[in-house]
C-alpha positions as CSV (number, residue, x, y, z in Angstrom):
1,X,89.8,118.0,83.5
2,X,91.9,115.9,80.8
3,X,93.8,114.2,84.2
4,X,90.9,113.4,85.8
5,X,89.4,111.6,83.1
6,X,92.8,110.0,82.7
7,X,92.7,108.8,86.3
8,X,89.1,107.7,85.9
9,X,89.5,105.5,82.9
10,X,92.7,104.4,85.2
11,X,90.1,102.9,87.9
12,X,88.3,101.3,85.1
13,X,90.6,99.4,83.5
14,X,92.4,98.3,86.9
15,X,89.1,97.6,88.2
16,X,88.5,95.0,85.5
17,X,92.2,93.9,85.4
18,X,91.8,92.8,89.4
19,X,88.5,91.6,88.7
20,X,90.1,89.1,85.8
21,X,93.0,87.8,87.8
22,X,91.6,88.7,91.1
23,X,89.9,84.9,91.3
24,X,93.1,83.2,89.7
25,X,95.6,84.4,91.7
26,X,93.4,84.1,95.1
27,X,92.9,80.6,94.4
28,X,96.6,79.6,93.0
29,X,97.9,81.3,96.4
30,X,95.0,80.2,99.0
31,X,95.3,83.6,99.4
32,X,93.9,85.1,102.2
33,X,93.6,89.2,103.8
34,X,93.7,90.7,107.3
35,X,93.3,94.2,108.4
36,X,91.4,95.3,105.2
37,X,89.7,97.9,107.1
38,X,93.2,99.9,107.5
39,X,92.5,101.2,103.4
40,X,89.5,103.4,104.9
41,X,91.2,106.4,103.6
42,X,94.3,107.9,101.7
43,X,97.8,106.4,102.6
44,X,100.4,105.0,101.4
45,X,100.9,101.3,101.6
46,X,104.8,99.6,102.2
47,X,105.8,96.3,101.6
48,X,109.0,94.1,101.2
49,X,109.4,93.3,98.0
50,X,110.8,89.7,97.3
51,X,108.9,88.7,93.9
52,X,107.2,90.4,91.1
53,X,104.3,88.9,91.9
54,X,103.4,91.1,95.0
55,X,102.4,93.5,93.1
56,X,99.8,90.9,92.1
57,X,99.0,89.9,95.6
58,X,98.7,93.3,96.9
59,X,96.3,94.7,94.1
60,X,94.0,91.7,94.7
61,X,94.0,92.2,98.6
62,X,93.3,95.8,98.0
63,X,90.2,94.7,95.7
64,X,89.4,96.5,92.6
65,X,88.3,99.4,93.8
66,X,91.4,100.5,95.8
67,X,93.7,101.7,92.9
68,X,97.2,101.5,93.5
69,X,99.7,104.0,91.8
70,X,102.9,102.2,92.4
71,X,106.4,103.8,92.3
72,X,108.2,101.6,90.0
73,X,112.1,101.9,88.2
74,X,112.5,103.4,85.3
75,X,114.2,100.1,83.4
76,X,110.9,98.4,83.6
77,X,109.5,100.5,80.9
78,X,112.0,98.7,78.8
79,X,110.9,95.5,79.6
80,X,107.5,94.3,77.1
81,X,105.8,92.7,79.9
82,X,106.0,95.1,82.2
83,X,106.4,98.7,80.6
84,X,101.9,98.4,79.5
85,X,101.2,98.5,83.7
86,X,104.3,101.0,84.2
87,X,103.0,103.1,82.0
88,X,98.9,102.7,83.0
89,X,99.2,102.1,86.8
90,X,102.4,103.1,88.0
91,X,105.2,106.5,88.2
92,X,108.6,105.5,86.7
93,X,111.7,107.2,88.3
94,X,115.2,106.6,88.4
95,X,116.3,105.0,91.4
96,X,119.9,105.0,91.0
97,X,120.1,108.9,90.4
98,X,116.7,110.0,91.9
99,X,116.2,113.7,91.0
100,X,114.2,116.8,91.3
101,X,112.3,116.2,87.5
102,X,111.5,112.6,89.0
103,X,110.4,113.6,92.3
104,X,108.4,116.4,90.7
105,X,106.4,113.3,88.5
106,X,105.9,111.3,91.5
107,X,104.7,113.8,93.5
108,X,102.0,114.9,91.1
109,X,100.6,111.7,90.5
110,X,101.2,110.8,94.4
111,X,98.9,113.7,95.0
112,X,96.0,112.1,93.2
113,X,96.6,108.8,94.3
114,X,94.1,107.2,97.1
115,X,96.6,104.7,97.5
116,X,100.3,104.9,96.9
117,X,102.2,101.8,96.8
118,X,105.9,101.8,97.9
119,X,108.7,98.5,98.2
120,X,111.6,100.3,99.8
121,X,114.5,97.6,98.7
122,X,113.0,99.5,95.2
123,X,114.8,95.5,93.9
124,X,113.6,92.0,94.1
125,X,117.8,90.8,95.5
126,X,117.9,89.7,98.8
127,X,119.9,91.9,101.3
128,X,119.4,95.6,99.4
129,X,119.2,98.5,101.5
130,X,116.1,99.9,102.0
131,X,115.8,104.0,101.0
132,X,113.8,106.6,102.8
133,X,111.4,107.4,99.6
134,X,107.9,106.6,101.9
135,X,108.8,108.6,104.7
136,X,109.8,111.6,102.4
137,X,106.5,111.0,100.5
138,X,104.1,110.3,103.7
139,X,106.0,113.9,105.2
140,X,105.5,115.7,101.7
141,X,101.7,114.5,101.2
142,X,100.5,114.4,105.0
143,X,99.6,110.7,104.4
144,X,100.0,107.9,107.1
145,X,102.1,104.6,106.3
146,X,100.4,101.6,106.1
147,X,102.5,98.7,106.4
148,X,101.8,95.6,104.6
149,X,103.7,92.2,104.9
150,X,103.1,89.3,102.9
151,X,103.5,86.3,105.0
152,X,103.6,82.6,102.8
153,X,103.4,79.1,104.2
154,X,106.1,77.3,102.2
155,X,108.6,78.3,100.2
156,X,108.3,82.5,98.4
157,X,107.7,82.4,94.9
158,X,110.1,83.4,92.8
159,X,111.2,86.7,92.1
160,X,110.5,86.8,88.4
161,X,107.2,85.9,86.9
162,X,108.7,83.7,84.4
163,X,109.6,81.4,87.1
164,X,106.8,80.1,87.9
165,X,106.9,78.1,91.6
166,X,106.6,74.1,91.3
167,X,104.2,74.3,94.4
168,X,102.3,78.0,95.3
169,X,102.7,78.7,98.9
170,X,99.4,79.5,100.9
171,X,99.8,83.8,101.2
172,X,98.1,85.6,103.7
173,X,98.6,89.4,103.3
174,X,98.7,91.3,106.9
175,X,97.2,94.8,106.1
176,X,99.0,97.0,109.6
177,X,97.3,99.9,111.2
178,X,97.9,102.6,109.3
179,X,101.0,105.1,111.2
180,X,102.2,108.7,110.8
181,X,105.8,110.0,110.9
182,X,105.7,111.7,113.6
183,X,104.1,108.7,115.1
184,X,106.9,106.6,114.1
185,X,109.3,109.2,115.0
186,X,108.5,109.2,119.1
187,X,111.2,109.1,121.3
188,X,113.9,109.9,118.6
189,X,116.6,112.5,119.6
190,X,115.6,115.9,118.4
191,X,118.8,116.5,117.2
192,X,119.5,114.4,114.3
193,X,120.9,114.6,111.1
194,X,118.4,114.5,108.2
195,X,119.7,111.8,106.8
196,X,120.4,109.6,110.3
197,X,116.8,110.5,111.3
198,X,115.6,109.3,107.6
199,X,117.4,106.2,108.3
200,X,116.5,105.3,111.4
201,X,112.4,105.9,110.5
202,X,112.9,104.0,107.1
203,X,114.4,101.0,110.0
204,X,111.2,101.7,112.6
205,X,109.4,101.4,109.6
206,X,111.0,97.7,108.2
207,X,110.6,96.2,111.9
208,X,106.4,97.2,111.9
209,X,106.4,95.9,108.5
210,X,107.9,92.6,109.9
211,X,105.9,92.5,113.3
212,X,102.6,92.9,111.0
């Protein structure tokens, strides 16, 4: 009872939090949303992640409705600006030694979640590796992936919100069709590793994010 009241007053005060920037940062970015209807039901939603302020863009594409629980690192909590959202709207787990206590805590709230939001690179610096996190999640919770790219005319904003860009670029968030694993696993060699067939889904899944 106590969590769902916690997860209700959750929607509420994420409701009014999209509401309040929604029309700032739709009109800043000219931004604009296609395949909306993809957020029907429960999934999990995976992005690149190049600035801080996707997180911004994807809440207000979702709408305030659509609450997303977003997996976030654990050194944001130490940050002032950001630890009040980590600590309302989002799981905090160490990426850098990712282990069973952590998974546990993301699991749980990932069970309750409509929508769970995922960047694979985990970082805003260009060229990390992408880990397998939403594909382990999407097997664990029988959700479907829903890819998500965020496509700007002009140059991407920054990666920090303290940098704010000279000129905002026109954002159009592409909202895929929403894909299961085994879906995205067709055609694969049965015989696999774990962790090669981990890494070549989490790559299947990068390229549909891209072609979105």
């Amino acid at each position: 009872m106590r969590s769902w009241l916690a997860d209700r007053v959750r929607d509420l005060a994420y409701g009014f939090l999209v509401l309040l920037v929604g029309p700032i940062v739709a009109v800043l970015f000219r931004l604009s949303v296609r395949g909306r209807e993809a957020l029907s039901g429960r999934g999990i939603l995976v992005a690149p992640h190049r600035s801080y302020w996707d997180i911004l863009l994807l809440c207000v594409a979702c709408g305030p409705f659509r609450r997303i629980t977003f997996l976030a690192r654990e050194g944001l909590l130490h940050n002032p600006l950001f630890a009040p959202f980590v600590w309302g709207f989002a799981v905090a787990i160490d990426r850098e030694s990712f282990g069973v206590e952590d998974y546990r805590r993301a699991l749980a709230a990932a069970s309750r979640a409509r929508l769970l939001g995922i960047f694979p690179e985990g970082t805003t610096r260009p060229g990390a590796e992408p880990k397998a996190g939403a594909i382990r999640f999407a097997e664990r919770l029988g959700r479907p992936l829903i890819p998500v790219n965020l496509v700007a005319r002009g140059p991407y904003p920054p990666a920090r919100f303290l940098r704010v860009p000279v000129r905002f670029p026109r954002i159009e968030v592409r909202i895929g069709a929403p894909v299961t694993v085994a879906e995205l696993g067709r055609g694969l060699p049965p015989d696999l590793s774990r962790s090669e067939r981990y890494r070549l889904l989490t790559e299947r899944l990068m390229e549909l994010i891209r072609a979105t």
